[in-house]
MARLUM-480363 format. One record per residue (C-alpha): x, y, z. Coordinates in steps of 0.2 Angstrom, whole numbers, padded with zeros to 4 digits, always signed. Example, Ala and Ser with C-alpha at 12.3 -4.5 7.8 and 13.67 -1.06 7.14 Angstrom:
2
+0062-0022+0039/+0068-0005+0036/
END
This chain:
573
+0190+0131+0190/+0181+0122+0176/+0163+0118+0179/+0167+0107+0193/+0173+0110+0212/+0191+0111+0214/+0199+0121+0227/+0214+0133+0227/+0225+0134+0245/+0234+0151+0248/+0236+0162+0264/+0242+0175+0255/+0248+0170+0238/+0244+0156+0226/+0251+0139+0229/+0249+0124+0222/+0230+0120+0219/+0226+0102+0224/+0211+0093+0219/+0198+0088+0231/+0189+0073+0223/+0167+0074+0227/+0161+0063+0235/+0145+0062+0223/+0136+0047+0219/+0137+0053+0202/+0149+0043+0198/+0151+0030+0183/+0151+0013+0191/+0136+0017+0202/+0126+0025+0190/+0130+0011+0176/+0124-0002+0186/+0107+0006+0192/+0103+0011+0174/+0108-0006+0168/+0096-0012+0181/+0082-0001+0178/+0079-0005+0159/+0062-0011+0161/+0049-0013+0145/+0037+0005+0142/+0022-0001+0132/+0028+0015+0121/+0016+0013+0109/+0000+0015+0121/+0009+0030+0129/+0011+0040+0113/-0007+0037+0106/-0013+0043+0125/+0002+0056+0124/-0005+0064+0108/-0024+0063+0113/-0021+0072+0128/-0008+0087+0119/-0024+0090+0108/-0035+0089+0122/-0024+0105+0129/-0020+0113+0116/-0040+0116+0113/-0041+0121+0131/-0029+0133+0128/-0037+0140+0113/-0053+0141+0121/-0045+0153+0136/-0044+0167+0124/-0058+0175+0133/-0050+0175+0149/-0034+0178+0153/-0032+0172+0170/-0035+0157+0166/-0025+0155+0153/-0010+0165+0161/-0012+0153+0175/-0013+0136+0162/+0002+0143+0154/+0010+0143+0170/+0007+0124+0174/+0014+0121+0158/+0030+0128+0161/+0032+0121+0178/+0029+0103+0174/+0040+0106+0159/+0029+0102+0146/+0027+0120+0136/+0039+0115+0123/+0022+0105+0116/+0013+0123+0115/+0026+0135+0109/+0013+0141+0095/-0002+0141+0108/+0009+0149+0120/+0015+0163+0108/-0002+0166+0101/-0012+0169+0117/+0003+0181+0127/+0004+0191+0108/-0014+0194+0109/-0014+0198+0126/-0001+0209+0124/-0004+0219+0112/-0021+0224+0122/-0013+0226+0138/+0003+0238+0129/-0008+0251+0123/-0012+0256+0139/+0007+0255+0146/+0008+0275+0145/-0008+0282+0152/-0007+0272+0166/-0020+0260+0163/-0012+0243+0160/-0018+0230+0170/-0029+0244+0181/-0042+0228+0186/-0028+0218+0187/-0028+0210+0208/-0008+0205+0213/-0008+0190+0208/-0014+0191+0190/-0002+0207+0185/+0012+0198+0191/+0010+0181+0185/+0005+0193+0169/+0021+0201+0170/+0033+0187+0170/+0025+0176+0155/+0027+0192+0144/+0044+0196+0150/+0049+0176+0148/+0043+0179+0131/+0053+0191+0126/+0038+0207+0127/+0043+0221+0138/+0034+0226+0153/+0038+0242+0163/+0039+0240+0182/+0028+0253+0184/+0014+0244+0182/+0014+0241+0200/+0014+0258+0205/-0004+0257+0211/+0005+0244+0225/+0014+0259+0232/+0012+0271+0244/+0015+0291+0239/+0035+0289+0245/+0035+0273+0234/+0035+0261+0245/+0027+0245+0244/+0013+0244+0256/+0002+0227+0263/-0015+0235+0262/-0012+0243+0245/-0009+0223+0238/-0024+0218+0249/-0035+0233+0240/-0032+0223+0224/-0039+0207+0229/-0036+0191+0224/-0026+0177+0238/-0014+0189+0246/-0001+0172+0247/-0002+0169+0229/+0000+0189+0225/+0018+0191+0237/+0024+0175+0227/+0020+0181+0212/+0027+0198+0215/+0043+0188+0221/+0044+0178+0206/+0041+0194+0194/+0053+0202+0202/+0067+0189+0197/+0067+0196+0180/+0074+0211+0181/+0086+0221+0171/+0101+0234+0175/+0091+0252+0184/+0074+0245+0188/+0074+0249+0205/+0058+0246+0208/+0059+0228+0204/+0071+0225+0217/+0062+0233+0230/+0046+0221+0226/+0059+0206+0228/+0065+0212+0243/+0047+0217+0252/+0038+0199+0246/+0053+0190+0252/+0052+0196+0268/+0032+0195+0268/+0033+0177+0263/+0049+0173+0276/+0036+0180+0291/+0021+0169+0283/+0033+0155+0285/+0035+0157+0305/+0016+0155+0306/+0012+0140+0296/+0018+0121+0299/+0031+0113+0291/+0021+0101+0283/+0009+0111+0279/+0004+0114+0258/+0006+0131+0259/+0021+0131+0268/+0028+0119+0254/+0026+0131+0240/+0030+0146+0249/+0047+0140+0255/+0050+0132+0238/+0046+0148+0228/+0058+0157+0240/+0072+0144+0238/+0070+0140+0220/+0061+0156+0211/+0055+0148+0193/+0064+0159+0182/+0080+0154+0189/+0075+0135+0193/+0077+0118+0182/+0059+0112+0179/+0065+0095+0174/+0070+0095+0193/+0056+0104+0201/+0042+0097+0192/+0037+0084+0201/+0036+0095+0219/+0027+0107+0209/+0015+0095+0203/+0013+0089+0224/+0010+0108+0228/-0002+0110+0215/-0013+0095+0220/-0010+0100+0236/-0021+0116+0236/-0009+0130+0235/-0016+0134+0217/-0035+0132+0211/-0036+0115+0204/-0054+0112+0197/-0050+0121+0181/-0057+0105+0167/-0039+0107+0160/-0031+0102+0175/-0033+0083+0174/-0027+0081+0158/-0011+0092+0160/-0006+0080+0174/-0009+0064+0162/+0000+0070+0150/+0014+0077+0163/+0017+0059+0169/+0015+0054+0152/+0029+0063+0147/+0040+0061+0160/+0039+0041+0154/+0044+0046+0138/+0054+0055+0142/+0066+0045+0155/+0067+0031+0144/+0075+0042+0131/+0088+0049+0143/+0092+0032+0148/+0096+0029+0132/+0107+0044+0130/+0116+0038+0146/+0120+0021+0143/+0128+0030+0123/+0139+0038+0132/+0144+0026+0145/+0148+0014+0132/+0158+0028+0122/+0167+0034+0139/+0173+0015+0142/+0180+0013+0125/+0189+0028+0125/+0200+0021+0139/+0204+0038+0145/+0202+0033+0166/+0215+0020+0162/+0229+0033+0157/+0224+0047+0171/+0220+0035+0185/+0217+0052+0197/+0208+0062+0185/+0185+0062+0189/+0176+0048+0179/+0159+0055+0180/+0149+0054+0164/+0133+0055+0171/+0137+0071+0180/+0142+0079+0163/+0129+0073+0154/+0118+0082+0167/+0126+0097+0161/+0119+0096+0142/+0103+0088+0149/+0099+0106+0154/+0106+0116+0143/+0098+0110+0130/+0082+0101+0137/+0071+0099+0122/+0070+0080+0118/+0073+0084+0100/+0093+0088+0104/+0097+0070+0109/+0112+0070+0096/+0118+0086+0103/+0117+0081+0119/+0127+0065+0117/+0141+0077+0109/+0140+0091+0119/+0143+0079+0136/+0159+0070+0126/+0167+0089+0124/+0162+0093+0142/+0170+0079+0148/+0189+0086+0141/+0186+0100+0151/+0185+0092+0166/+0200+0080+0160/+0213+0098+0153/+0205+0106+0172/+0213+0088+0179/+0229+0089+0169/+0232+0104+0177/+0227+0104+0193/+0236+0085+0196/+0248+0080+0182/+0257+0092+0175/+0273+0105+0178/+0273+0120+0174/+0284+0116+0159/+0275+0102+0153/+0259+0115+0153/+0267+0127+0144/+0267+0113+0131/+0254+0109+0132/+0245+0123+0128/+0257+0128+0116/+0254+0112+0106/+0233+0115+0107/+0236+0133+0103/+0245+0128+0085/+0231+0113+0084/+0243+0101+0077/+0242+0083+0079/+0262+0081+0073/+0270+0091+0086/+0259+0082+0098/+0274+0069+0101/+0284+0079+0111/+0272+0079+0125/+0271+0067+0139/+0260+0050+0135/+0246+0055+0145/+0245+0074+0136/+0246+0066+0119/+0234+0055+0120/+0222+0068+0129/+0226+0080+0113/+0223+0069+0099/+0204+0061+0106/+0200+0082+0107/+0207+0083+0091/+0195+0069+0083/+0184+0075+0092/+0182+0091+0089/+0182+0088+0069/+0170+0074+0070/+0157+0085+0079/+0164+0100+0067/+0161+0090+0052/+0142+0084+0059/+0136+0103+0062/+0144+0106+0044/+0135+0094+0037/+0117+0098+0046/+0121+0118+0045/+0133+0120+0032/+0143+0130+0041/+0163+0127+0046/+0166+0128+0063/+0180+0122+0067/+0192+0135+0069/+0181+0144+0082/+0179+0128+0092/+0197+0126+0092/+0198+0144+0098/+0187+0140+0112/+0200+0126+0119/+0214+0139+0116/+0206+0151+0126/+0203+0138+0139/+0220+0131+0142/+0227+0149+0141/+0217+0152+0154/+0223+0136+0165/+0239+0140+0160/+0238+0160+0169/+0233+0149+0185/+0248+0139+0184/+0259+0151+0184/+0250+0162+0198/+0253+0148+0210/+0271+0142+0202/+0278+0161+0204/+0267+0164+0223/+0258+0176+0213/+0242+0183+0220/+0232+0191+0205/+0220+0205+0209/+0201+0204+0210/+0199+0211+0191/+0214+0198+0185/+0206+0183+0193/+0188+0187+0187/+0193+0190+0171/+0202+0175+0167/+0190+0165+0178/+0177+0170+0166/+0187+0160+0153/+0196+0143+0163/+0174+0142+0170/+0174+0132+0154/+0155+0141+0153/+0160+0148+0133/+0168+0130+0128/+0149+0124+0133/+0141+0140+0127/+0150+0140+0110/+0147+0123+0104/+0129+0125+0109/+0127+0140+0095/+0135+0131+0081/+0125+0114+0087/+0109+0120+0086/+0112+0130+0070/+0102+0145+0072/+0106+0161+0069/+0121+0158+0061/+0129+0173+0050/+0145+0181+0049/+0140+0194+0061/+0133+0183+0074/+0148+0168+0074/+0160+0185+0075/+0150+0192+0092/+0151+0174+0097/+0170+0171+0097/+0171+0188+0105/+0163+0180+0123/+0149+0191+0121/+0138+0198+0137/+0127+0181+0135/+0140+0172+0139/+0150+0181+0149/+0137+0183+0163/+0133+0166+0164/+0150+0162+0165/+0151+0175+0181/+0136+0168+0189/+0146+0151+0188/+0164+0157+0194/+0157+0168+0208/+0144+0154+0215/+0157+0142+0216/+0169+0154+0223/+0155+0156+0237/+0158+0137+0241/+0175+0137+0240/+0178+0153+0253/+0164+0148+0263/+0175+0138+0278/+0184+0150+0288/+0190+0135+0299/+0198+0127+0286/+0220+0129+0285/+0225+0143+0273/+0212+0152+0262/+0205+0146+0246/+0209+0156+0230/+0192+0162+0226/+0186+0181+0221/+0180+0185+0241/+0198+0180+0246/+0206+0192+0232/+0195+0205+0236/+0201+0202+0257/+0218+0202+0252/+0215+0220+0243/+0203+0230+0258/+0211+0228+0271/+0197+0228+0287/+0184+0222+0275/+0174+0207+0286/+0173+0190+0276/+0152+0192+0279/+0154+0209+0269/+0166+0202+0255/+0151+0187+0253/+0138+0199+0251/+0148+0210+0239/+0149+0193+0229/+0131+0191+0230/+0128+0208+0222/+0138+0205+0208/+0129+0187+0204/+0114+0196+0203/+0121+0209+0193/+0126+0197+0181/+0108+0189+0181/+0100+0204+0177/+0114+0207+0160/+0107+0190+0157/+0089+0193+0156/+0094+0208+0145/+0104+0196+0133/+0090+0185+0133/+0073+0192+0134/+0075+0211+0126/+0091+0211+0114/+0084+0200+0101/+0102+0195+0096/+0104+0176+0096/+0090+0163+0093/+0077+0159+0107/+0085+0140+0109/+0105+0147+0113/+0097+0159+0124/+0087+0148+0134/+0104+0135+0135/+0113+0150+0141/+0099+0152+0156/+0099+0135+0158/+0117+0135+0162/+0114+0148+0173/+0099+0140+0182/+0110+0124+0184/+0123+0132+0192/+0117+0132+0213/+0113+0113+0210/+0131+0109+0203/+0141+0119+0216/+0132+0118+0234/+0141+0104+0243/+0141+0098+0259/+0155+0096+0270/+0159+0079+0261/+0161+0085+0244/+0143+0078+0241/+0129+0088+0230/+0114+0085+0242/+0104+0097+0230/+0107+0087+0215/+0110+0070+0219/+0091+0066+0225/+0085+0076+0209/+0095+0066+0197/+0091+0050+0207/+0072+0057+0204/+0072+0062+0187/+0082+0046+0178/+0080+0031+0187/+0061+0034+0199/+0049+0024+0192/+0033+0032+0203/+0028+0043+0190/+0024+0059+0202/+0015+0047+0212/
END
């Protein structure tokens, strides 16, 4: 359902869904208190001036690197991974142009990067793919044998730390695109390097550490607001060469910034707590999820640049009406009072709003201020109107809720196509995706808000990486009474004989699938503005932390990261 855990019972048809509350200590009261209680005085002023001294000290360094581009590949890196780049978007787009336009040249007589060792061609290969410049995959050709297979000694040949090279490879190889075969070969032959590595080394060893966490949580499809800090442990630890001058400074201004930056979250928090409260909402639907923070989680890594902070605000108060309409449908309503529902949010018109039950009314008209109070802000900073396609959004989205509803009130069972494609829509991912676009007010013409309100690729693959990773979840207890209504038990249902392992497998396929559409959208089509593509991979990336639960309905992948990223005060430490 709607960016959230819910589950559908059904042995062989739908029936009626019922809602499985989490167990998550993300919710309101907890995390109200804590925040309340960890409001401590920053000496902001000192940080700032030590803050600034040290992005000048780095973006010199940088700069300076223009001679050698390991180095500054491998500063670049850092960057990213302590999620501090956004600082040097100019420095960082400067030194991979320059080295690019070197390097591509050579692309089609078979010399690009021919003194490049493993390590250094891969780490080269995703920076300049991440910023949008093509590479082909067969630049690692030289790595293969004459039946193109990947071979050991070859990557040795190379030089350069055989460890560092295979996770390289395996992180390069997470950026591929539809038909680059050779990509997912890579992906497949350093991952099973890198697993055997793991059997020899001990758990708490420094290598292990980063080996296992580039396995688990590949950079291009991880959160470095959540990863920075064990990054930052590895790196210290001796996994990556740590006596480069640069190095010092980067992690002041990494701690620095992860200061700063907390307090302003905090801030952000306590905002929407205060405007959660007033809004009374949990008094009128005692059952329905009262987890602000959780939502506001969400647009924290959509749109993670600290310079969104009144977007983010906004975007969380819209997320949260999904998860209320998700809860009016799943625990309050009938099927007629539904219908209604969505008829009176499809004619988006607060006057016939009366005929519907208390709880719908009011849930109708605080989306309906809502929506033109956030309309008239982007109108005002973008001078664009965009309130019809926002409404169009919430159309979509309780006509989507509504096909569920009747699935289960008529025993339907809809075929794996029908259930995809409207679980595309009821994911809530283009609700998110949409007011993101007109938010950030970039790129916006006629041609571009038209391909938006079509649920273009860029959206639509993030929305199937969603629906199909929770489906995973959802079908994953075969002990459990009945089956869940998720894609693998549709696609049981139709091939008969096909094992649940297979069906899971199958799913898999397809999430990568819709990765790789994803990185086309973002990196090579050129379409929308770099910040709505990065929120769209953001959403993507967020994805596996919002929907592995454990058997208590708890998030044990993104409780401790929250916990760590708003309320620690040890600073990396």
């Amino acid at each position: 359902m709607a960016l959230h855990y819910s589950k559908w019972c059904f042995p062989t048809s739908f029936k009626k869904p019922h809602y499985v509350a989490t167990k998550a200590h993300l919710s309101h009261a907890n995390q109200w208190n804590i925040l309340q209680q960890n409001q401590r005085t920053v000496f902001q002023d000192d940080i700032s001036i030590n803050h600034a001294q040290k992005l000048m000290e780095l973006k010199h360094a940088l700069l300076s690197e223009n001679n050698n581009s390991l180095q500054g590949m491998q500063m670049i890196d850092a960057m990213q991974r302590l999620n501090v780049d956004y600082h040097f978007q100019e420095e960082i787009h400067s030194f991979l142009q320059r080295d690019y336009v070197v390097i591509s040249t050579t692309f089609g007589h078979g010399g690009a990067f021919a003194h490049h060792h493993l390590h250094h061609l891969a780490l080269s290969f995703r920076l300049f793919r991440q910023q949008g410049h093509f590479v082909p995959p067969e630049v690692f050709e030289k790595f293969r044998d004459k039946e193109g297979k990947f071979r050991q000694e070859l990557l040795v040949g190379g030089g350069g730390d055989i460890v560092k090279g295979m996770m390289e490879l395996y992180e390069a190889s997470q950026i591929s695109i539809k038909g680059e075969d050779m990509l997912d070969e890579a992906g497949e032959f350093s991952c099973k390097f890198l697993k055997e590595r793991l059997a020899y080394l001990d758990n708490d060893d420094d290598e292990a550490k980063f080996v296992r966490s580039t396995i688990e949580n590949p950079f291009h499809k991880s959160l470095p607001m959540f990863t920075a800090r064990d990054f930052l442990r590895n790196f210290h630890g001796g996994m990556n060469n740590n006596n480069n001058e640069w190095f010092g400074s980067l992690k002041a201004l990494a701690k620095m910034d992860f200061t700063l930056l907390q307090r302003l979250h905090q801030q952000e928090i306590i905002q929407i707590s205060k405007w959660w409260t007033k809004l009374g909402l949990p008094n009128e639907l005692q059952y329905a999820r009262n987890q602000p923070l959780k939502w506001y989680i969400w647009s924290l890594a959509c749109l993670s640049d600290p310079n969104f902070s009144e977007e983010r605000i906004d975007l969380t108060k819209s997320i949260s009406f999904i998860y209320i309409i998700d809860d009016i449908f799943d625990v309050y309503g009938t099927l007629d009072e539904l219908t209604l529902f969505t008829d009176v949010v499809s004619r988006w018109d607060v006057t016939v709003a009366d005929e519907l039950p208390d709880y719908m009314r009011i849930c109708f008209r605080v989306l309906y201020d809502l929506t033109n109070e956030i309309s008239f802000k982007i109108y005002q900073k973008h001078g664009w109107d965009a309130n019809n396609f926002l409404r169009n959004a919430w159309k979509r989205l309780c006509k989507a809720f509504l096909v569920e509803a009747k699935w289960f009130a008529s025993g339907k069972s809809p075929s794996s196509e029908e259930y995809l494609k409207n679980g595309i829509i009821s994911c809530g991912v283009h609700i998110v995706l949409v007011h993101i676009f007109f938010m950030l007010g970039e790129g916006l013409s006629s041609e571009n808000v038209k391909i938006i309100d079509g649920i273009p690729d860029i959206i639509s693959s993030s929305a199937t990486i969603l629906r199909l990773w929770d489906d995973l979840g959802n079908a994953e207890d075969e002990n459990q009474e009945g089956n869940d209504g998720s894609y693998v038990d549709c696609l049981l249902m139709e091939q008969k004989g096909l094992a649940r392992k297979e069906a899971r497998e199958e799913v898999m396929n397809m999430i990568n699938d819709a990765w790789k559409r994803l990185n086309q959208e973002c990196f090579f089509e050129n379409t929308f503005p770099k910040p709505f593509t990065k929120a769209s991979l953001n959403l993507a990336r967020m994805v596996p932390l919002m929907y592995t639960y454990d058997n208590h309905h708890s998030l044990p992948m993104l409780e401790p990261q929250v916990k760590s990223l708003l309320y620690d005060n040890s600073l990396f430490l």
